[in-house]
C-alpha positions in Angstrom: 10.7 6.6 -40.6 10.3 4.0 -38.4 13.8 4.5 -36.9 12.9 7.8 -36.1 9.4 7.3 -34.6 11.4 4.6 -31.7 13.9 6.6 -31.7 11.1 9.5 -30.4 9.8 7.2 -28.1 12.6 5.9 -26.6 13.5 10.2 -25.8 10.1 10.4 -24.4 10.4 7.1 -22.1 14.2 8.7 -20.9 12.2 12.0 -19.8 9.7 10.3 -18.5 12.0 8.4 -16.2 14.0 11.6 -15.5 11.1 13.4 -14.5 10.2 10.9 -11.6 13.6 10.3 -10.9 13.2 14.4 -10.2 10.3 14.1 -8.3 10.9 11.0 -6.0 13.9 12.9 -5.2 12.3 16.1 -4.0 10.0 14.0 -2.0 12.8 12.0 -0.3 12.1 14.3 3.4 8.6 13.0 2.9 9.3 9.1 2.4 7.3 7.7 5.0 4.2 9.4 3.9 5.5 7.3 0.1 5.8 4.6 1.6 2.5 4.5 3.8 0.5 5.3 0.6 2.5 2.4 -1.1 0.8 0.2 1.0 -2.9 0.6 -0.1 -3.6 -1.7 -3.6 -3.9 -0.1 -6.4 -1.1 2.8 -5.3 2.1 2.4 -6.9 5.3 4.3 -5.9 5.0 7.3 -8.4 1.4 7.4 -8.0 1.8 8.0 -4.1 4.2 10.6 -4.8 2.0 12.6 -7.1 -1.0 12.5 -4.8 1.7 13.7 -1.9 2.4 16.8 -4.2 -1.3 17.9 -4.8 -2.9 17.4 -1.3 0.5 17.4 1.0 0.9 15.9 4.2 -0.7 18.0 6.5 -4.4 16.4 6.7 -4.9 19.2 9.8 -5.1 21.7 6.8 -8.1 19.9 5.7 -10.3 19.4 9.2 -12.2 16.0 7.6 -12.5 13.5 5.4 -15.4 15.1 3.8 -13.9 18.1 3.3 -10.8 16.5 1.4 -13.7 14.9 -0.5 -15.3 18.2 -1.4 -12.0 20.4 -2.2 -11.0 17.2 -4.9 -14.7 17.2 -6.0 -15.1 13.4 -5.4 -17.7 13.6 -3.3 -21.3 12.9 -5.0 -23.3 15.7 -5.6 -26.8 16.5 -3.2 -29.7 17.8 -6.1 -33.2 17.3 -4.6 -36.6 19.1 -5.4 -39.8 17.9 -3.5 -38.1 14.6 -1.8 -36.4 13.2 -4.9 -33.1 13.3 -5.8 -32.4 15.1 -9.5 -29.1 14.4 -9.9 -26.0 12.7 -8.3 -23.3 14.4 -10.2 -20.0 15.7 -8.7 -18.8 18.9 -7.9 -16.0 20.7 -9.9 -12.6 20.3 -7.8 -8.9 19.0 -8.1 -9.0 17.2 -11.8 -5.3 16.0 -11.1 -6.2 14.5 -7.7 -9.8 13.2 -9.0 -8.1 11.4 -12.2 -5.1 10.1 -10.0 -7.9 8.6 -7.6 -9.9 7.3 -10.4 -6.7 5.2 -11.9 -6.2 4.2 -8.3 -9.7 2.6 -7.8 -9.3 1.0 -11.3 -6.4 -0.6 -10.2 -8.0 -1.8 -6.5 -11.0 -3.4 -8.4 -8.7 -5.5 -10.1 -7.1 -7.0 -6.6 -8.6 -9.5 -4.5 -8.0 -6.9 -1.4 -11.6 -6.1 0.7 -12.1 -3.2 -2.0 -12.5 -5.2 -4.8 -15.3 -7.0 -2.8 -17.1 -3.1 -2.6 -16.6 -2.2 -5.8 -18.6 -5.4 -6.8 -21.5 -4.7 -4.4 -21.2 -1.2 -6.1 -21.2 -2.0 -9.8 -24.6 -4.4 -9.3 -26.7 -1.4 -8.6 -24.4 1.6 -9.7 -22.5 0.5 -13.0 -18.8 0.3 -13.4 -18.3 4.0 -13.9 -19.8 5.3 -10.9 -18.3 2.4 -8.8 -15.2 3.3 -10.3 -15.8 6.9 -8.5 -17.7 5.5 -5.4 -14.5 3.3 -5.0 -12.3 6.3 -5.4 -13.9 8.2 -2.6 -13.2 5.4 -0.4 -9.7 5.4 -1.1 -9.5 9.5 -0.5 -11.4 8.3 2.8 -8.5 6.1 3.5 -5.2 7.6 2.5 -6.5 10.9 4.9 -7.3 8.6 8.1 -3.7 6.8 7.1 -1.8 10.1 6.5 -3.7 11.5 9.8 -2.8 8.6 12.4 0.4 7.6 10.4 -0.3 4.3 10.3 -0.3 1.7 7.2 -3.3 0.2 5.4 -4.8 -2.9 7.3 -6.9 -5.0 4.6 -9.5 -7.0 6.3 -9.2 -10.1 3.4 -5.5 -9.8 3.0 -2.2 -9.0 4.8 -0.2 -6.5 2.5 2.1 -5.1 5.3 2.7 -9.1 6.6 3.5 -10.0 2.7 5.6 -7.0 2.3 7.4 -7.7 5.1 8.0 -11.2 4.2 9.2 -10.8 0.2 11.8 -8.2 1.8 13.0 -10.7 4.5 13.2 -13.2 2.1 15.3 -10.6 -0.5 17.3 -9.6 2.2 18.5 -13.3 2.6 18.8 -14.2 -0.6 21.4 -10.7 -0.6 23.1 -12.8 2.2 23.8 -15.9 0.6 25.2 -14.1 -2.6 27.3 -12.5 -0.6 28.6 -15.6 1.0 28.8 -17.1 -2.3 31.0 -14.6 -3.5 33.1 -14.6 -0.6 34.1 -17.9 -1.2 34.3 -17.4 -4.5 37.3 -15.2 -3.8 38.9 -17.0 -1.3 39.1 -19.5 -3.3 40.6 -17.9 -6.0 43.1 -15.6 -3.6 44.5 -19.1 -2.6 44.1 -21.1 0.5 47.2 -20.8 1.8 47.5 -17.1 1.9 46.3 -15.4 5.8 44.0 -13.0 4.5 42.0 -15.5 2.7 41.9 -18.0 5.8 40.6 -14.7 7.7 38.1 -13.8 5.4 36.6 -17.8 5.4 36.8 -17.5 9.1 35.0 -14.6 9.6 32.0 -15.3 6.8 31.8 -19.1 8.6 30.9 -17.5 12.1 29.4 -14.3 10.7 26.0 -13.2 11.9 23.4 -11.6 9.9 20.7 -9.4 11.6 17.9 -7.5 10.2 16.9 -4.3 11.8 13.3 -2.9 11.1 13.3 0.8 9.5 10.2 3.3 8.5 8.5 0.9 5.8 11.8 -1.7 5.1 14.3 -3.8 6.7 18.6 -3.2 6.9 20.6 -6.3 6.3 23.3 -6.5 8.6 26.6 -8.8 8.4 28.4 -9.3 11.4 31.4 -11.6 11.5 32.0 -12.7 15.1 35.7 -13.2 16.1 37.4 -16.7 15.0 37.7 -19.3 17.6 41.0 -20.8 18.0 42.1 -23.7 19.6 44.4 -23.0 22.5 48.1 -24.5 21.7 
């Protein structure tokens, strides 16, 4: 019995995987938008991609922050009678959108980004659940004003796009000097002697390696420069 409850798990982990696989794929025209969400703490790759499918793009379709707010029904509610406020609950809206933004803002007050420093001050006065939902409209707040000026997240505490940046630079060299490693491993194993080999050693010695900036990553380049041979 136990064999067959993994073995039902490990199928549900497979679709699971296929599934995102499926949907990362039909978002590949849109991956800068992916990868501009990606930048914000708390938003993971798969979690970008589902908020992508439920509010698009297109924040022009929208007109405001507020009413992005109000169409996901994050936004708190506005109950007064005679000067005093009744109730603060929100309106009905987007459940998808409003759970995905709640997971979101779980995830952000666990960082030590400038939003885990609000949802702090928040949770003194308000309690961790409505923090939790104060924090999430914040984040709605941000990913329209990123999605509208198409520009990535700038934390105020910590660089993300600077340490980003930096762990793929320091990937893309580590690729390089694999790479080179290999390459001599099979030169030396081709044989010394033999002109191909000499060629290849040649041209890894003087080779040059560039890295070109693209939307949201870096390309590696390898470049080997022509031999130089001393004149006979």
């Amino acid at each position: 019995m136990l064999n067959e409850v993994l073995a039902h798990i490990e199928y549900l982990e497979a679709m699971i995987a296929r599934f995102e696989q499926e949907l990362l794929a039909g978002l590949a025209p849109w991956e800068p938008q992916v990868c501009l969400l990606e930048t914000v703490p708390g938003i993971d790759r798969i979690g970008a991609a589902m908020l992508l499918v439920e509010i698009g793009t297109d924040m022009a379709s929208f007109g405001s922050a507020e009413r992005l707010a109000s169409w996901v029904g994050i936004c708190p509610g506005n109950h007064e009678s005679a000067g005093k406020r009744k109730s603060g609950r929100t309106r009905k809206g987007n459940a998808w959108v409003r759970r995905l933004l709640c997971e979101f803002a779980q995830a952000a007050s666990r960082t030590r980004c400038a939003l885990k420093d609000k949802f702090s001050a928040l949770s003194i006065r308000k309690g961790h659940k409505r923090s939790i939902v104060a924090l999430a409209h914040k984040l709605l707040r941000i990913v329209y004003a990123m999605l509208n000026h198409a520009a990535p997240y700038q934390d105020r505490t910590v660089d993300y796009e600077g340490s980003r940046r930096a762990a793929q630079r320091a990937a893309l060299a580590e690729d390089a000097g694999k790479a080179r490693l290999s390459h001599r491993h099979l030169s030396r194993h081709t044989g010394s002697s033999s002109p191909a080999s000499r060629h290849l050693r040649t041209g890894m010695r003087h080779a040059r390696i560039s890295l070109a900036p693209t939307s949201g990553s870096f390309t590696l380049t390898v470049m080997p420069s022509a031999a130089r041979h001393p004149e006979g």
